[in-house]
C-alpha positions as CSV (number, residue, x, y, z in Angstrom):
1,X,8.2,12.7,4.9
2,X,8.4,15.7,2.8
3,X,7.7,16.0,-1.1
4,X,9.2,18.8,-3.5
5,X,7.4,20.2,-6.5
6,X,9.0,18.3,-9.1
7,X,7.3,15.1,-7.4
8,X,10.1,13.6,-6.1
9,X,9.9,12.4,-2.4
10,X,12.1,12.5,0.4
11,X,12.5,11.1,3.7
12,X,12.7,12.4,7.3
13,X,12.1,12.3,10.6
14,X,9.4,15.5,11.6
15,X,10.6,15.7,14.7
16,X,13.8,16.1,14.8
17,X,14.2,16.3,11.2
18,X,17.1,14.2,9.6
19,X,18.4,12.5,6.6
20,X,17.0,12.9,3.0
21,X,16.7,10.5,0.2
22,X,14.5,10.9,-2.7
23,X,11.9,8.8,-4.0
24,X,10.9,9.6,-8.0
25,X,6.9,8.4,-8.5
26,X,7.3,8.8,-12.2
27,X,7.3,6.2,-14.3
28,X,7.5,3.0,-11.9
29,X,5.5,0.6,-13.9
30,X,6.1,-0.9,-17.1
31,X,3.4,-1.2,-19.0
32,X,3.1,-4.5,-21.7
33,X,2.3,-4.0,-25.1
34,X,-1.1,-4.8,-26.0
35,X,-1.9,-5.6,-29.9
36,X,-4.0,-3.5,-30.0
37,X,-5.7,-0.6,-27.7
38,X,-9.4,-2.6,-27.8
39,X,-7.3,-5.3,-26.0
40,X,-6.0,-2.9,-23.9
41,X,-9.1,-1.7,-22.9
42,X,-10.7,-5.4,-22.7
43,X,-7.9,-6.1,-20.1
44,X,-8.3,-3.3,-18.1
45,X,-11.9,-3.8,-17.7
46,X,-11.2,-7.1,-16.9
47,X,-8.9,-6.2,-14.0
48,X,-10.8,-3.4,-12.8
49,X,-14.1,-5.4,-11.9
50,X,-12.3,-8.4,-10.7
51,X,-14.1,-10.5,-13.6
52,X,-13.6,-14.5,-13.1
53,X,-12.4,-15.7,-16.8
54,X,-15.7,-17.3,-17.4
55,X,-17.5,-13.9,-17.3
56,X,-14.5,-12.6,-19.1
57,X,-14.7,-15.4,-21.9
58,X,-18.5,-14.6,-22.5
59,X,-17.9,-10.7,-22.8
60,X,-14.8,-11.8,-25.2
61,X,-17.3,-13.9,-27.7
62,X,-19.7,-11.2,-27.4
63,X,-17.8,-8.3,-28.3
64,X,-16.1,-10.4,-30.7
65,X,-19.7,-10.9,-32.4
66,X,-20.3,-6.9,-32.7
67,X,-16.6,-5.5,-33.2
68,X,-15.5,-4.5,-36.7
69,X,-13.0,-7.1,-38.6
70,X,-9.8,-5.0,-37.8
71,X,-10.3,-5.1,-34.1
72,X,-7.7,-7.3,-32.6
73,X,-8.6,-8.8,-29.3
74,X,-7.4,-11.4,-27.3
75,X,-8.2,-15.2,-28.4
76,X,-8.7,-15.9,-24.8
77,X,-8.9,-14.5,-21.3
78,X,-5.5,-16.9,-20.6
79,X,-3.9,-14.9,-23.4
80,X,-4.6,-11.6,-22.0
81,X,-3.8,-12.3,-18.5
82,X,-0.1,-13.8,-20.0
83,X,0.4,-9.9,-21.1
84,X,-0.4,-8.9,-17.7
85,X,1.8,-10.7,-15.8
86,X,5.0,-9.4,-17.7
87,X,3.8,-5.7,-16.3
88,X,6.9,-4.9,-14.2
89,X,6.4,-2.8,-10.9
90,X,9.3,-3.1,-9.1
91,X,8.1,-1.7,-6.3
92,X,5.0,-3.6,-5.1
93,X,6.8,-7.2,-4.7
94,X,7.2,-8.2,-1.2
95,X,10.4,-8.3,0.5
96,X,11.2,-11.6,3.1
97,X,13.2,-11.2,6.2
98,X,13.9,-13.7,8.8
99,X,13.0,-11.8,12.1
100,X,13.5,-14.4,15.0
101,X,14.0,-18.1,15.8
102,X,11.6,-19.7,18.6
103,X,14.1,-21.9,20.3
104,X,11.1,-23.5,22.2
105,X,10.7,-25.0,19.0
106,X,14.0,-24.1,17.0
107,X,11.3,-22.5,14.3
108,X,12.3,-19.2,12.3
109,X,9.9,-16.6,11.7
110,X,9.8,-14.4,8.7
111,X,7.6,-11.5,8.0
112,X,6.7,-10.6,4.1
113,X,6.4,-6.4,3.6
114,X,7.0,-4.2,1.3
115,X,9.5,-0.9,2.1
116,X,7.6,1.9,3.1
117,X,9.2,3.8,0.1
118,X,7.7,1.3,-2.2
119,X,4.6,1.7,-0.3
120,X,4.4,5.6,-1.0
121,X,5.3,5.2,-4.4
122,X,2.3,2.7,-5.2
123,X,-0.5,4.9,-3.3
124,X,1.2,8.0,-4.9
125,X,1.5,6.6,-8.7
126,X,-2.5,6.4,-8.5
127,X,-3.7,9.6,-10.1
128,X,-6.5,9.4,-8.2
129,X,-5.2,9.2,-5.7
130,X,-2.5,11.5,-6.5
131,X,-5.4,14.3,-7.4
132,X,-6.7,13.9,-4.2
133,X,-3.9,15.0,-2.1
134,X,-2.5,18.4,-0.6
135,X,0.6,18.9,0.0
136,X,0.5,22.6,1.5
137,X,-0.4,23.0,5.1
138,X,-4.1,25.0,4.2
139,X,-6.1,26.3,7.3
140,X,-9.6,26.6,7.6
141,X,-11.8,28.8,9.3
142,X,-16.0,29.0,9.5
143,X,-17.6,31.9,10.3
144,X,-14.3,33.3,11.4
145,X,-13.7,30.6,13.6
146,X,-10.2,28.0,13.3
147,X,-11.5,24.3,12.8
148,X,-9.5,21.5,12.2
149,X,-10.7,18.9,9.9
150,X,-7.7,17.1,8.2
151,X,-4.4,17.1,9.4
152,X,-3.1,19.7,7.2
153,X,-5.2,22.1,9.0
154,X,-3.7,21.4,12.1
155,X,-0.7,23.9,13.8
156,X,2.0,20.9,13.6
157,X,1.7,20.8,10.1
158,X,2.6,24.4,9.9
159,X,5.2,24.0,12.6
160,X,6.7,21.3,10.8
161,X,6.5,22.8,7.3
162,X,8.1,26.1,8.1
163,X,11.1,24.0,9.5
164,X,11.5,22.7,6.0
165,X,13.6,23.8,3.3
166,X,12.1,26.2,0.8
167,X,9.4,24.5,-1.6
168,X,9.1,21.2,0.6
169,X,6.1,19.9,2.1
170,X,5.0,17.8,5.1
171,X,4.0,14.0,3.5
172,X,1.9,12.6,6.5
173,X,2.2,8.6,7.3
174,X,-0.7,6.7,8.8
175,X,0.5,3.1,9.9
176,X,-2.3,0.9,11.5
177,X,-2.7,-3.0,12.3
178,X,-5.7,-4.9,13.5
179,X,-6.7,-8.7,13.7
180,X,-8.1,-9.9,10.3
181,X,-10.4,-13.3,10.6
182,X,-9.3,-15.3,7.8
183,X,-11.9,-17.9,7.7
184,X,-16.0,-18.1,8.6
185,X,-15.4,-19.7,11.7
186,X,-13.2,-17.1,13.2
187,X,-10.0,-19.7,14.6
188,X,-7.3,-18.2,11.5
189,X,-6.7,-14.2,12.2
190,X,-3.9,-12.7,11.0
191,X,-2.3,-9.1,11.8
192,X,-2.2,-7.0,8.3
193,X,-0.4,-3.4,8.9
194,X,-1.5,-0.8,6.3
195,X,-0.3,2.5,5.3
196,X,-2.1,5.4,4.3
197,X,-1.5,9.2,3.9
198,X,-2.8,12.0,6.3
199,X,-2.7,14.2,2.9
200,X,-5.1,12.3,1.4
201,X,-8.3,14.0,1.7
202,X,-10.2,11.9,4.0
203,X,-13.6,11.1,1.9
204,X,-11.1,9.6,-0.2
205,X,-8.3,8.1,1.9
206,X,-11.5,6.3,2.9
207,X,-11.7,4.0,0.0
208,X,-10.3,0.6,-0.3
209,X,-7.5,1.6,-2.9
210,X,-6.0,4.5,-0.4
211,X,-4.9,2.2,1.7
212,X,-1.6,-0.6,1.2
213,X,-1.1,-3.4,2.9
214,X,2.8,-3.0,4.1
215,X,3.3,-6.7,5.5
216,X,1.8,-9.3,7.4
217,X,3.3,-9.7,11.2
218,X,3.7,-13.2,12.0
219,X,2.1,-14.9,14.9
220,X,4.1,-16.6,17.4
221,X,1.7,-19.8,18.1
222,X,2.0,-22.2,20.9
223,X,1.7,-26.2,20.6
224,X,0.5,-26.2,23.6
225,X,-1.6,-25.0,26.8
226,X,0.9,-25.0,29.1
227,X,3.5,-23.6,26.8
228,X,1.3,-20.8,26.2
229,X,1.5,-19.7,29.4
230,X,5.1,-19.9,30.1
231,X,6.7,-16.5,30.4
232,X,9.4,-17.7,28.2
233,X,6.7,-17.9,25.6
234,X,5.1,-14.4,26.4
235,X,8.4,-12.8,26.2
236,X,9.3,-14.3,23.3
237,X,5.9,-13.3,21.6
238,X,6.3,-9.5,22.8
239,X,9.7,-9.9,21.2
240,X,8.5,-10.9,18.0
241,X,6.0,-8.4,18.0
242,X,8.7,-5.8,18.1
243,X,10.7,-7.1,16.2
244,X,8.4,-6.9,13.1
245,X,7.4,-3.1,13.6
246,X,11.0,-2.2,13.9
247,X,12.2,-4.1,10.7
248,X,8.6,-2.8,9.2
249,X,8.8,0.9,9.8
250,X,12.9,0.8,9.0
């Protein structure tokens, strides 16, 4: 991945390097039209904090009691969250692709992910996230000696950024997957796979809201025992497997 000044991204392969398409940051969401900017700012704290509409409801008749006469706020939570649900961001929804049929079972498999485009463009359209990002391959030295910290530090970033055309830069990809426990008992897991950026610095690629979640891989799951342990059923779980990374990272 490589990014030119003018924020608009491109795609290609590092090593060899490849095909380029763009990918413009600005202006992906549509924002809805509050009535006012108090509501505006009432729903954003709302969404920020992750309030339940019963704590949002008592905030609402509070600040209704204090705020001056020609403050327009909501009339209810309900009637704030409406607003935010016509925000359009094309780029977030989930995309669902039929990736293989069991025939043990004759059961298709689908896996829900976004693009990895739209995924950049959602970390990327973050400002603070945004802020937090270099672009330029930067080495750093202490008391004269070369250390290596984050990846842009690193010789391949150099490497690969003089191979660039003139005023690109490197745009670093981090894909990882691990077993998530979905209840308190432990028997549901799924397997998430999230993307990140090696140019975010990495106190703040740290936090929660530098990471995306890019798709879920489906789970091929046996009825029973013995079927498990068929190597019709291994191979056809191996295949699966595959089959999801290849149509995610595509």
């Amino acid at each position: 991945m490589i990014v030119n000044d003018n924020i608009n991204y491109l795609l290609i392969d590092i090593e060899p390097m490849s095909i380029f398409e763009s990918i413009d940051v600005r202006s992906v969401t549509s924002k809805p039209e509050f009535p006012s900017e108090e509501f505006g700012d009432f729903m954003e704290l709302l969404a920020k904090w992750n309030l339940s509409d019963a704590c949002g409801s008592d905030i609402l008749k509070f600040s209704k009691k204090i705020c001056r006469d020609d403050v327009n706020l909501p009339t209810s939570v309900k009637q704030g969250r409406q607003l935010l649900d016509q925000i359009v961001v094309p780029h977030i929804f989930f995309k669902k692709s039929p990736i293989m049929t069991y025939m043990y079972k004759e059961e298709t498999y689908y896996l829900h992910y976004h693009l990895i485009f739209n995924a950049i463009k959602e970390l990327l359209s973050n400002k603070k996230i945004f802020d937090n990002c270099t672009f330029k391959y930067t080495p750093l030295y202490h008391e004269g000696q070369r250390i290596y910290y984050e990846q842009y530090n690193g010789d391949w970033w150099e490497r690969v950024q003089n191979s660039l055309p003139r005023d690109a830069k490197v745009l670093s990809i981090i894909l990882y997957s691990d077993a998530t426990t979905c209840d308190h008992l432990g028997k549901t897991s799924e397997h998430p796979i999230y993307l990140t950026l090696g140019n975010i610095i990495s106190w703040r690629r740290n936090k929660p809201d530098a990471k995306i979640l890019l798709g879920y891989l489906p789970q091929l799951k046996a009825k029973t025992l013995s079927e498990k342990r068929t190597e019709s059923f291994h191979s056809a779980k191996h295949a699966l497997y595959q089959k999801n990374i290849d149509k995610t990272v595509t």
